[in-house]
PDB file with SEQRES, HELIX, SHEET and CRYST1 records, atoms N, CA, C and O in Angstrom:
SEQRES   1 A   74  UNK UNK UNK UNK UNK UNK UNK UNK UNK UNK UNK UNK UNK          
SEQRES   2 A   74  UNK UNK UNK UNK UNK UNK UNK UNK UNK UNK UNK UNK UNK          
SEQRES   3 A   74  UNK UNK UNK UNK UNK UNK UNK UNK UNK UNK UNK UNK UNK          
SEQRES   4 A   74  UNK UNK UNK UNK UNK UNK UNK UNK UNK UNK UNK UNK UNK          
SEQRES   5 A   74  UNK UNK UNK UNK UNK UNK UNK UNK UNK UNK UNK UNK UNK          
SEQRES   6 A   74  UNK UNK UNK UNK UNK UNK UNK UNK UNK                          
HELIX    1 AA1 UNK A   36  UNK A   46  1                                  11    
HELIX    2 AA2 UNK A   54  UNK A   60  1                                   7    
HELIX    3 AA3 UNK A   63  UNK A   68  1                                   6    
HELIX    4 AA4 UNK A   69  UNK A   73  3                                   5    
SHEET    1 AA1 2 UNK A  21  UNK A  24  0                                        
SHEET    2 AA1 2 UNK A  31  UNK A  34 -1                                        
CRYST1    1.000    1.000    1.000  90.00  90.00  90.00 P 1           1          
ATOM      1  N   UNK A   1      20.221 -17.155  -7.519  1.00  0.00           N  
ATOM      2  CA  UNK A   1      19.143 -18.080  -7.244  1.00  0.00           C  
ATOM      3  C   UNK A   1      17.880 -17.270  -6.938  1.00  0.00           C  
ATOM      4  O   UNK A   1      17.915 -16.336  -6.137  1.00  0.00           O  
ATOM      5  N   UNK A   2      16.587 -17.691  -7.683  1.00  0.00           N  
ATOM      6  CA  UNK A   2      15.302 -16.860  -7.264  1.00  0.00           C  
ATOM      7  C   UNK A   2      14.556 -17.465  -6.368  1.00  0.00           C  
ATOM      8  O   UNK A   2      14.797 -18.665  -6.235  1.00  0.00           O  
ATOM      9  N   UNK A   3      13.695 -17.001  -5.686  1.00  0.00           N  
ATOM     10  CA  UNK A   3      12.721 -17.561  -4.779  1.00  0.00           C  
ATOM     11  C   UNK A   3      11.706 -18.252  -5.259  1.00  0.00           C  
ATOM     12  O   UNK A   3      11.116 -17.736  -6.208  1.00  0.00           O  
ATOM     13  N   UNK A   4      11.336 -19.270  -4.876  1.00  0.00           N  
ATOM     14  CA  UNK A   4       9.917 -20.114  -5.503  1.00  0.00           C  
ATOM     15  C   UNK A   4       8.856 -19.466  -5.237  1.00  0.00           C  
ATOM     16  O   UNK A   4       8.657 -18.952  -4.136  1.00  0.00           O  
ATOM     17  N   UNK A   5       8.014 -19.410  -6.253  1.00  0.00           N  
ATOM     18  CA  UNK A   5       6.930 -18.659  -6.164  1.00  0.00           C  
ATOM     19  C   UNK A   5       5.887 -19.391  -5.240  1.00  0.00           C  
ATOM     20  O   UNK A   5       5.603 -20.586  -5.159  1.00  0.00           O  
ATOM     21  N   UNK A   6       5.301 -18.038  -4.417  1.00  0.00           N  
ATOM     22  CA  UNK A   6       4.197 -18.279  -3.822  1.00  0.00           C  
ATOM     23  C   UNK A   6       3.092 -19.815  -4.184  1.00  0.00           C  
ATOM     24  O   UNK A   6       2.978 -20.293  -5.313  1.00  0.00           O  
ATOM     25  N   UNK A   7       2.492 -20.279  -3.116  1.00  0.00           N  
ATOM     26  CA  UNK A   7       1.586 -21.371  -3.396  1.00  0.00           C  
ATOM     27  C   UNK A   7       0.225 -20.890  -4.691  1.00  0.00           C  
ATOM     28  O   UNK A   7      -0.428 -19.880  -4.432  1.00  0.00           O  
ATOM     29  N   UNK A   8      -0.030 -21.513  -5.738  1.00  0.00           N  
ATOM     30  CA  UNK A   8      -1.398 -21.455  -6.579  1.00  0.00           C  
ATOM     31  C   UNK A   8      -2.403 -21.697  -5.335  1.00  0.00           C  
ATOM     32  O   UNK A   8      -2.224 -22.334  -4.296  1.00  0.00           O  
ATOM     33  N   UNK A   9      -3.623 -20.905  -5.841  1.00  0.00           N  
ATOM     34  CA  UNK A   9      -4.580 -21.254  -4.838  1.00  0.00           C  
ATOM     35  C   UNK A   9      -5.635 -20.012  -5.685  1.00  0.00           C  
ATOM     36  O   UNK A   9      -5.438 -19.439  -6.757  1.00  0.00           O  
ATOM     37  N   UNK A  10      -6.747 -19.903  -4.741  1.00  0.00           N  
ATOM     38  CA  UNK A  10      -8.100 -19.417  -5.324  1.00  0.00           C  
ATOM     39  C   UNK A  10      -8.017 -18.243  -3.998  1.00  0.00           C  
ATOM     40  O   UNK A  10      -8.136 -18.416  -2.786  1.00  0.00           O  
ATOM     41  N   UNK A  11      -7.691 -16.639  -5.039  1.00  0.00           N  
ATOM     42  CA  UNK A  11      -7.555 -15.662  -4.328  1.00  0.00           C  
ATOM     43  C   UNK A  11      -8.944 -14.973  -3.226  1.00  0.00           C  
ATOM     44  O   UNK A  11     -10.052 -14.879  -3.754  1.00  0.00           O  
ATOM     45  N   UNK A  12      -8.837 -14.678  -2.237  1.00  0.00           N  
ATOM     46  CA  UNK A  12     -10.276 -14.565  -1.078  1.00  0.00           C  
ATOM     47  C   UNK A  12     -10.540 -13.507  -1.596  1.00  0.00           C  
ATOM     48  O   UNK A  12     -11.450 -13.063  -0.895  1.00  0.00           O  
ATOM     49  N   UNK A  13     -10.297 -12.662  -2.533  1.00  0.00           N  
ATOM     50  CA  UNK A  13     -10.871 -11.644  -3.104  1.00  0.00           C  
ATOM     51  C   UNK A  13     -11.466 -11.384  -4.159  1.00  0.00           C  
ATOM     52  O   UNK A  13     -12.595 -10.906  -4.260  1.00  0.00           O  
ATOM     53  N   UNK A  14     -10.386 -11.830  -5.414  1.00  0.00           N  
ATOM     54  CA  UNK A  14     -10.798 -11.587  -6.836  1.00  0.00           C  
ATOM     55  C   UNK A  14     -11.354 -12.815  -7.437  1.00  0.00           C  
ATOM     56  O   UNK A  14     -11.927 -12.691  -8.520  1.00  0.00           O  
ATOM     57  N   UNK A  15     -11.257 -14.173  -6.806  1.00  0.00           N  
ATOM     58  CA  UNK A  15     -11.765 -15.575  -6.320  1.00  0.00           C  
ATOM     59  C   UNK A  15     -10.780 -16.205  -7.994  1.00  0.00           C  
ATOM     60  O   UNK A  15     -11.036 -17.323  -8.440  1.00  0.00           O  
ATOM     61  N   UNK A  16      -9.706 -15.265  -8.703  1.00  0.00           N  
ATOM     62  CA  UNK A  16      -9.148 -15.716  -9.698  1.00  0.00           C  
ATOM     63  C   UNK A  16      -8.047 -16.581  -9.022  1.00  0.00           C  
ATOM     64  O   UNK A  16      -7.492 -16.242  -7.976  1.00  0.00           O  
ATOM     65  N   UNK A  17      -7.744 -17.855  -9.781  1.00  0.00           N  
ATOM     66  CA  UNK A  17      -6.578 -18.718  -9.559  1.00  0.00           C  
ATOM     67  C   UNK A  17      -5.283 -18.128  -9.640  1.00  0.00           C  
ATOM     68  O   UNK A  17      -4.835 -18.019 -10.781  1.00  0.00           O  
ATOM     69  N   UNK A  18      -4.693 -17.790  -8.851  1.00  0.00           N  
ATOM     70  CA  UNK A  18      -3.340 -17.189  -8.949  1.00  0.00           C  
ATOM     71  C   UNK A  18      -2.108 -17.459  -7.623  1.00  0.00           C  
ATOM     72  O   UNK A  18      -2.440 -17.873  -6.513  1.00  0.00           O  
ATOM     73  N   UNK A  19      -0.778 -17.157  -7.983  1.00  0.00           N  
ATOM     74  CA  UNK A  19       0.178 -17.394  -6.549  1.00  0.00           C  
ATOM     75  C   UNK A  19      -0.438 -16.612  -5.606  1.00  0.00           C  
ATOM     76  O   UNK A  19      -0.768 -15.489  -5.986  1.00  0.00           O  
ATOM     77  N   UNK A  20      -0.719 -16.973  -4.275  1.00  0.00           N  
ATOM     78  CA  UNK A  20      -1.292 -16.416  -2.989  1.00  0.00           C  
ATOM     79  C   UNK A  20       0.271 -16.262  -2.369  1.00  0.00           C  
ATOM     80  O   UNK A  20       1.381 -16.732  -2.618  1.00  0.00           O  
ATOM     81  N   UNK A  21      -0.433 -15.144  -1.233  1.00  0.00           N  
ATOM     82  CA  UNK A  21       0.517 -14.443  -0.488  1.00  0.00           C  
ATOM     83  C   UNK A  21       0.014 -14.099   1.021  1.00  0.00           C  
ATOM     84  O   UNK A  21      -0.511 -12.991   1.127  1.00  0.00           O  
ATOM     85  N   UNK A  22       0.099 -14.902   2.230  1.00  0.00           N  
ATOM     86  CA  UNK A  22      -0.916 -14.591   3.072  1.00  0.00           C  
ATOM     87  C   UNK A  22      -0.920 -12.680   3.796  1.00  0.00           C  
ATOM     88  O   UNK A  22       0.109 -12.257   4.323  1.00  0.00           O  
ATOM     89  N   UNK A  23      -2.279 -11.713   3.681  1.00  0.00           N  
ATOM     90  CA  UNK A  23      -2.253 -10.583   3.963  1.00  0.00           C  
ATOM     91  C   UNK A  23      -2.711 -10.968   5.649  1.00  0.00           C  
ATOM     92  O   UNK A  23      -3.546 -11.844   5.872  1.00  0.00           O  
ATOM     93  N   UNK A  24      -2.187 -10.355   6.521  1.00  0.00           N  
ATOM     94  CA  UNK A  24      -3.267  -9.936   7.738  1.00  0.00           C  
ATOM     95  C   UNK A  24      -3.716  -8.872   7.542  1.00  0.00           C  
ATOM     96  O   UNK A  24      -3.394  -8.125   6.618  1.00  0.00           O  
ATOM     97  N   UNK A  25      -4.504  -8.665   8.369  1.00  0.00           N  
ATOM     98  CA  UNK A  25      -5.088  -6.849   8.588  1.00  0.00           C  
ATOM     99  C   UNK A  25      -5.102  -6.609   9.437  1.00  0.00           C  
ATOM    100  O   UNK A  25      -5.562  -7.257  10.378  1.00  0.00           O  
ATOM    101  N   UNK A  26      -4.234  -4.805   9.470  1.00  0.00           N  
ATOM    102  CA  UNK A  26      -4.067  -4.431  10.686  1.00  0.00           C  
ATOM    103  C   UNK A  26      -5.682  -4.133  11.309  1.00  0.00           C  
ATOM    104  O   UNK A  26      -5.669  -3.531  12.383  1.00  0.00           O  
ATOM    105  N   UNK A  27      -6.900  -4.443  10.825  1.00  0.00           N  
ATOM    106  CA  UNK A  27      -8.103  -3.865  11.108  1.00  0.00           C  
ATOM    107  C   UNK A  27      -8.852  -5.006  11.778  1.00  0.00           C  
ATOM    108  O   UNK A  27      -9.646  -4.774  12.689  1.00  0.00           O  
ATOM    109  N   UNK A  28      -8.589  -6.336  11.301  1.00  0.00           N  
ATOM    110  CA  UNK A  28      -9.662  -7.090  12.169  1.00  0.00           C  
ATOM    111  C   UNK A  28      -8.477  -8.299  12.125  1.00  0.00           C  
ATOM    112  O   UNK A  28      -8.797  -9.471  12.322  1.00  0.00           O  
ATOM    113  N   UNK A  29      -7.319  -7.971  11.897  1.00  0.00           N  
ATOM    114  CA  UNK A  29      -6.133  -9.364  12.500  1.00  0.00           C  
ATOM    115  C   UNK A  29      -6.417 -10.274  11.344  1.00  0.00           C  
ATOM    116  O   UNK A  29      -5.470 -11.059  11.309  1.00  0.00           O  
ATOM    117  N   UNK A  30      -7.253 -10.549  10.392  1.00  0.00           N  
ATOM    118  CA  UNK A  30      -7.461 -11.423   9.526  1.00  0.00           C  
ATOM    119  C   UNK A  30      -6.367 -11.844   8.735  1.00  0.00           C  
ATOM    120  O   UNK A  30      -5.525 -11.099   8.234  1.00  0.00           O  
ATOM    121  N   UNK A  31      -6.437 -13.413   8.626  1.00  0.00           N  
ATOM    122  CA  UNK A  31      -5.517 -13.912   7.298  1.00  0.00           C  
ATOM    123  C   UNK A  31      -5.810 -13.989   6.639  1.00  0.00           C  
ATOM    124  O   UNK A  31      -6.510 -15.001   6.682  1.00  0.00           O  
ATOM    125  N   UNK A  32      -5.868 -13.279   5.091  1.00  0.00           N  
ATOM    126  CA  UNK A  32      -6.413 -13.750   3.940  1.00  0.00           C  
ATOM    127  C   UNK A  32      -5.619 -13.900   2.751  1.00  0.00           C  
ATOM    128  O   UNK A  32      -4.847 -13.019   2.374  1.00  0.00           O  
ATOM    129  N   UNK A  33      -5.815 -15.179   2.047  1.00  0.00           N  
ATOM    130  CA  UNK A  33      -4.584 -15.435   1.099  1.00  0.00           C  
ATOM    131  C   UNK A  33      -4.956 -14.742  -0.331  1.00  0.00           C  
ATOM    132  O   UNK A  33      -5.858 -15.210  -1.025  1.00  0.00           O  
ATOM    133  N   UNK A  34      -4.198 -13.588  -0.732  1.00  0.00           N  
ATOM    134  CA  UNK A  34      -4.609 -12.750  -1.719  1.00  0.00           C  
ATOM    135  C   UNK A  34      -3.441 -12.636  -2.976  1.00  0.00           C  
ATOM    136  O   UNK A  34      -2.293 -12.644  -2.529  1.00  0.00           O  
ATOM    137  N   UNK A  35      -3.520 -12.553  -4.185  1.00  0.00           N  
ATOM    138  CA  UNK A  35      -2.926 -12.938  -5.316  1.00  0.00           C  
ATOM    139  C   UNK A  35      -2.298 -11.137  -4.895  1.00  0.00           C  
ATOM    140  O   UNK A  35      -2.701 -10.285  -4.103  1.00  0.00           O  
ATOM    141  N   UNK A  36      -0.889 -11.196  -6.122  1.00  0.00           N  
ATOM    142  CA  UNK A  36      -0.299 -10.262  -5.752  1.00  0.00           C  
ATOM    143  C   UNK A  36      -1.108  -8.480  -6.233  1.00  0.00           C  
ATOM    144  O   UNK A  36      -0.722  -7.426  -5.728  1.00  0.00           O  
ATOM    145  N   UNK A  37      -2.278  -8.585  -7.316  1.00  0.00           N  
ATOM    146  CA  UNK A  37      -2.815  -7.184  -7.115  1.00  0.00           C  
ATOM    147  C   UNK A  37      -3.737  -7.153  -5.939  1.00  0.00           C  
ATOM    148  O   UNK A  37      -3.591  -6.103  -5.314  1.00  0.00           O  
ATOM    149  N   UNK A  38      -4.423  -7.762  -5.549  1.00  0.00           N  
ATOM    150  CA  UNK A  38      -4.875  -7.864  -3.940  1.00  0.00           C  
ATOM    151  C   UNK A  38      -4.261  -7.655  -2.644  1.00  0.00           C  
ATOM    152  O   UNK A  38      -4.723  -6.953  -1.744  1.00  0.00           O  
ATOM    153  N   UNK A  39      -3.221  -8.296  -2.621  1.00  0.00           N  
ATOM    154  CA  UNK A  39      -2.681  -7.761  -2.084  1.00  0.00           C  
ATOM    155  C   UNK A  39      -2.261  -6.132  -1.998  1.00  0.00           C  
ATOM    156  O   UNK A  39      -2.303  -5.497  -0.944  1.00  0.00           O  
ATOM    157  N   UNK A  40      -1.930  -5.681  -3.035  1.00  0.00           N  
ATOM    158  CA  UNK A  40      -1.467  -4.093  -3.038  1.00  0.00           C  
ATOM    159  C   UNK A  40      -2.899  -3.425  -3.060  1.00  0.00           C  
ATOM    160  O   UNK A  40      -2.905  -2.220  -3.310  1.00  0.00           O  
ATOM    161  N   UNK A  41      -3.862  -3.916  -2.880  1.00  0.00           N  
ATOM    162  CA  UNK A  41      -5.023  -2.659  -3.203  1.00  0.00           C  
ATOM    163  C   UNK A  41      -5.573  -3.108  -1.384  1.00  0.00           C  
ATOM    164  O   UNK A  41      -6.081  -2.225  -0.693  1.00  0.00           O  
ATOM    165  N   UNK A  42      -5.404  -4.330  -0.907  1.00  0.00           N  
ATOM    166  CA  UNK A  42      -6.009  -4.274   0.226  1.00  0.00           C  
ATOM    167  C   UNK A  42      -5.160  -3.664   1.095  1.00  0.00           C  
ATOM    168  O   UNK A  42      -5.630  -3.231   2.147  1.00  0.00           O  
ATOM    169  N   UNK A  43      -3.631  -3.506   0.786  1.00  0.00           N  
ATOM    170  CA  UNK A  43      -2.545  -2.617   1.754  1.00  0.00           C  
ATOM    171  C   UNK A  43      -3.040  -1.231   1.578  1.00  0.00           C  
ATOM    172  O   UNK A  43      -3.353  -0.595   2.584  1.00  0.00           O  
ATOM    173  N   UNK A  44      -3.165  -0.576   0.124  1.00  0.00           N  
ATOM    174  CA  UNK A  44      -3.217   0.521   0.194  1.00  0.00           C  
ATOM    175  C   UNK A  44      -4.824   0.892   0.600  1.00  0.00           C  
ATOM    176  O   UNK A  44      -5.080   2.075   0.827  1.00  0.00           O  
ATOM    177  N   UNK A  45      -5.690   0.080   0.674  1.00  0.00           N  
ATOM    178  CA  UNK A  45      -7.009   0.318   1.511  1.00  0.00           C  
ATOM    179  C   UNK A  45      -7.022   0.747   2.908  1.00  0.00           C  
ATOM    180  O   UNK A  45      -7.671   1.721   3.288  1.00  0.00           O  
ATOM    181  N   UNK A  46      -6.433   0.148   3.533  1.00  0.00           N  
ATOM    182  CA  UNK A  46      -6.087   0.247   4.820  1.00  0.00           C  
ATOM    183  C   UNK A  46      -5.094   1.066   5.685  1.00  0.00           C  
ATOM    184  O   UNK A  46      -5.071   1.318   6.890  1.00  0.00           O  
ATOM    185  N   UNK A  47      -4.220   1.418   4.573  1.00  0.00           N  
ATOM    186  CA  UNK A  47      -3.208   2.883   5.089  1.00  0.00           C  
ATOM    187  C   UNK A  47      -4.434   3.704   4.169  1.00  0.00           C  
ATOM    188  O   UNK A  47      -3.766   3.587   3.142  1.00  0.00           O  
ATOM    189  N   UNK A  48      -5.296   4.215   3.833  1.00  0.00           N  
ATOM    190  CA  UNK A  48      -6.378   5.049   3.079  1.00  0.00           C  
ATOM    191  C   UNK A  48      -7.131   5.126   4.586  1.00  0.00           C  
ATOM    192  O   UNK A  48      -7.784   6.167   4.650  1.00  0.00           O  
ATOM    193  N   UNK A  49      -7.225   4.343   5.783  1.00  0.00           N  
ATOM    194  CA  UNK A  49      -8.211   4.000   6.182  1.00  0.00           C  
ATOM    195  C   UNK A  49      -9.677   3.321   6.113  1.00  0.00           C  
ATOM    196  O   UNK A  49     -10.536   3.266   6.993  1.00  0.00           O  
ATOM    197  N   UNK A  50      -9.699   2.696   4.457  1.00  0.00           N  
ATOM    198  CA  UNK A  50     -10.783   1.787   4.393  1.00  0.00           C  
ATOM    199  C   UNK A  50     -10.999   0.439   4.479  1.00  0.00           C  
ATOM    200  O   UNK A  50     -10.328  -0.025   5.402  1.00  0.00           O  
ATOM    201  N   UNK A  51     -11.806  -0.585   3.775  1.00  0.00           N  
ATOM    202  CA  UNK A  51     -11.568  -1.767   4.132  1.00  0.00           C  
ATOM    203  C   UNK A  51     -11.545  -3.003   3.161  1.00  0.00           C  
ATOM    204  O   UNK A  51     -12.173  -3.039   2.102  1.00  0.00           O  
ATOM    205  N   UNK A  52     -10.876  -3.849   3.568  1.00  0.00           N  
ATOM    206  CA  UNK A  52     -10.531  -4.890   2.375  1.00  0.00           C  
ATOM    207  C   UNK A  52     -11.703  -5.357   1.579  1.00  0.00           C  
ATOM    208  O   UNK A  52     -11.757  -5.365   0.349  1.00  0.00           O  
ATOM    209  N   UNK A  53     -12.855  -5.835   2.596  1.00  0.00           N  
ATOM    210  CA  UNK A  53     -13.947  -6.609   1.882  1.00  0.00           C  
ATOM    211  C   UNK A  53     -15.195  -5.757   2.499  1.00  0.00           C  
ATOM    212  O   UNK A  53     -15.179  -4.987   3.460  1.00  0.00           O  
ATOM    213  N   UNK A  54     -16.512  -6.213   1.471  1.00  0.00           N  
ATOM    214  CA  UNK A  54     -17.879  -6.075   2.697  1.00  0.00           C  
ATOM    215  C   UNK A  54     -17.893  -6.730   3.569  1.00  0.00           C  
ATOM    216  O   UNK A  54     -18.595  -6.195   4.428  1.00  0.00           O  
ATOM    217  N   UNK A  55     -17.314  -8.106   4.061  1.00  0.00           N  
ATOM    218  CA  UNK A  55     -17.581  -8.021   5.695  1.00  0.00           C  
ATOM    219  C   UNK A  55     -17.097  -7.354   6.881  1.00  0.00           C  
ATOM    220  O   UNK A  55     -17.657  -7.202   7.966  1.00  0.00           O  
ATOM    221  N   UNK A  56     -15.509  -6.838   6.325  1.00  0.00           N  
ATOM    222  CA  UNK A  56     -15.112  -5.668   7.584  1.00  0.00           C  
ATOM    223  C   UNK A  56     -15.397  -4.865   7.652  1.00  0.00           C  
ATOM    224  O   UNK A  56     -15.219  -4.253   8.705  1.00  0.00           O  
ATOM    225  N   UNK A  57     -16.334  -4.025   6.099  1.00  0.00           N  
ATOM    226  CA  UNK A  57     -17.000  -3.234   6.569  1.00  0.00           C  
ATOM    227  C   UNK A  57     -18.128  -3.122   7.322  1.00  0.00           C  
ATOM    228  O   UNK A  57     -18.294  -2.460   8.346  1.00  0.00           O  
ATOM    229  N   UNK A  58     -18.911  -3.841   6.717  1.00  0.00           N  
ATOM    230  CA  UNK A  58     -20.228  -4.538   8.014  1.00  0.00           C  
ATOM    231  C   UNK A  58     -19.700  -4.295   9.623  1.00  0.00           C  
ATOM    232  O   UNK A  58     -19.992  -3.442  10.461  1.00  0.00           O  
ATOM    233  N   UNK A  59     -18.786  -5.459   9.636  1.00  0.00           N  
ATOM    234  CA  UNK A  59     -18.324  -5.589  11.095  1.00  0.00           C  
ATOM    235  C   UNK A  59     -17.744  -4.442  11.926  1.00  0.00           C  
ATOM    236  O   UNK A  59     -17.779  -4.282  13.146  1.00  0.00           O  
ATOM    237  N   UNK A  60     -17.185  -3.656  10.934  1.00  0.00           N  
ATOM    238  CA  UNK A  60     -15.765  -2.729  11.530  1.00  0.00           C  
ATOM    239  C   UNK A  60     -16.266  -1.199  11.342  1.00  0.00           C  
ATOM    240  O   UNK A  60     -15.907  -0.288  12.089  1.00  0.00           O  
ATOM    241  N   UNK A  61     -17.276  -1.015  10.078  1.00  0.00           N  
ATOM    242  CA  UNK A  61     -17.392   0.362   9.668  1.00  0.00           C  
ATOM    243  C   UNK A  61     -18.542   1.006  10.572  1.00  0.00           C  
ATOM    244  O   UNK A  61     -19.269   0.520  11.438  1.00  0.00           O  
ATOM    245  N   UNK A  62     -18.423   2.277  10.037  1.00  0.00           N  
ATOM    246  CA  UNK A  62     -20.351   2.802  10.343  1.00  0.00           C  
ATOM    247  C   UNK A  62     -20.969   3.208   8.931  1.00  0.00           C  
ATOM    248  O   UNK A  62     -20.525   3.209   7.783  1.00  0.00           O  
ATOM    249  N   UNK A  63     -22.362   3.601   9.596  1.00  0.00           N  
ATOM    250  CA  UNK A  63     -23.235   3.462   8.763  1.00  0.00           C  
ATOM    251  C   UNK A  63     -22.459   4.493   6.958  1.00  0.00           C  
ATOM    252  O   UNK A  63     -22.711   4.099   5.819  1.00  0.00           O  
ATOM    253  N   UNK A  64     -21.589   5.727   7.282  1.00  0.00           N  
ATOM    254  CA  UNK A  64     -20.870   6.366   6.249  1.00  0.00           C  
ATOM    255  C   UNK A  64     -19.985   5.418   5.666  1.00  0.00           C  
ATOM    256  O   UNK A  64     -19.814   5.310   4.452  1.00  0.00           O  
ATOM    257  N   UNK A  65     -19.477   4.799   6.449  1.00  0.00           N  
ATOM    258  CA  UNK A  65     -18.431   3.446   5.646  1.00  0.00           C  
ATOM    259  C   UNK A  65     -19.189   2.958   4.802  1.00  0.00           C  
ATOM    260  O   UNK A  65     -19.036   3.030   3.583  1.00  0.00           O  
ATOM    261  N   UNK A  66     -20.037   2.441   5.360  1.00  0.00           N  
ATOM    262  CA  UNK A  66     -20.820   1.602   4.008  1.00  0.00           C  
ATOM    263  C   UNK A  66     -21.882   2.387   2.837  1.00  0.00           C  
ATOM    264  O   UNK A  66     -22.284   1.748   1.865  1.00  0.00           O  
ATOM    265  N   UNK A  67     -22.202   3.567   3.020  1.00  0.00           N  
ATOM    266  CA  UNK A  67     -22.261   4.268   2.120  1.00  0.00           C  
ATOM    267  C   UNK A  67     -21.105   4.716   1.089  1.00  0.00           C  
ATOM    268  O   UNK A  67     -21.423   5.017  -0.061  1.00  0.00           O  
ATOM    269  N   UNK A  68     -19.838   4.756   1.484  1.00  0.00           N  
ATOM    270  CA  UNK A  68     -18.572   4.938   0.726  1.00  0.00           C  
ATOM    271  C   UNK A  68     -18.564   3.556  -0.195  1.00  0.00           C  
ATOM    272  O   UNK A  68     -18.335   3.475  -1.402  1.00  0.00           O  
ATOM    273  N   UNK A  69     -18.871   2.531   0.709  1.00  0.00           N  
ATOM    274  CA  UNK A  69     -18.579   1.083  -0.215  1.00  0.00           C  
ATOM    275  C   UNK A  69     -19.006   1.193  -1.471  1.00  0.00           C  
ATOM    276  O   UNK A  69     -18.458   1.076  -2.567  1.00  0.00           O  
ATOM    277  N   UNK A  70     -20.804   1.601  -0.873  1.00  0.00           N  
ATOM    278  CA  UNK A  70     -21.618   1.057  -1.345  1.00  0.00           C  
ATOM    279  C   UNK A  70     -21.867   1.874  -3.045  1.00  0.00           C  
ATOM    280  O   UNK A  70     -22.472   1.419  -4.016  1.00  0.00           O  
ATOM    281  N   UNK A  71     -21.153   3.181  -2.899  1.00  0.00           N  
ATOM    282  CA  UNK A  71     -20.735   3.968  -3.918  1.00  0.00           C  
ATOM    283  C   UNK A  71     -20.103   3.594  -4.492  1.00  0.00           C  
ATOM    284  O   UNK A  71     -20.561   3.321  -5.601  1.00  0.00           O  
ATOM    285  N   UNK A  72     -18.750   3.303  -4.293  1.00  0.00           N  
ATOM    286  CA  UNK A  72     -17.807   2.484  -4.720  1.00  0.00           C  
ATOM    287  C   UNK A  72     -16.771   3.679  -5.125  1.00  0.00           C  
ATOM    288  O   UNK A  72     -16.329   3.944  -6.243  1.00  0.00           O  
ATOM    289  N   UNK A  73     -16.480   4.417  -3.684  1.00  0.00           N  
ATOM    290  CA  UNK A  73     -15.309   4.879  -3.633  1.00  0.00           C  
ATOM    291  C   UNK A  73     -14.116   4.753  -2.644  1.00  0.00           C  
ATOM    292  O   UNK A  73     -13.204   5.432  -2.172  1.00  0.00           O  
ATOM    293  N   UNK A  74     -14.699   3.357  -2.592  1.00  0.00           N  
ATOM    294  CA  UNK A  74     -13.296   3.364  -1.784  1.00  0.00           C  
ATOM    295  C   UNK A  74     -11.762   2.975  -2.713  1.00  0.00           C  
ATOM    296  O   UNK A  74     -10.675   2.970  -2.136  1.00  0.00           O  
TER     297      UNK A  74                                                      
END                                                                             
């Protein structure tokens, strides 16, 4: 027997329609319901030490964080 797939819904990241999966973050406690490659890039963001979206970086980073964003190497 397989598991039913995750709820359809509109991913908080890639904003594409896909099965959601709720992520927290260990960085600002957030729930965000993220399709399954979102999920794996916002896990491996955060064991990297960076951050899921521009608002935790805003909120959470310094001024080098958001120069990393803003490059787009995170």
């Amino acid at each position: 027997m397989t598991a039913p797939l995750p709820p359809l819904g509109r991913c908080q990241l890639c904003r594409m329609r896909r099965h959601l999966s709720p992520h927290k973050s260990k960085r600002d406690g957030l729930v965000r319901n993220l399709c399954t490659s979102c999920y794996s890039d916002a896990t491996l963001a955060e064991e990297r030490g960076g951050f899921i979206d521009w608002d935790q970086a805003v909120d959470h980073g310094t001024d080098e964080d958001l120069l990393t964003w803003l490059r787009g190497d995170v």
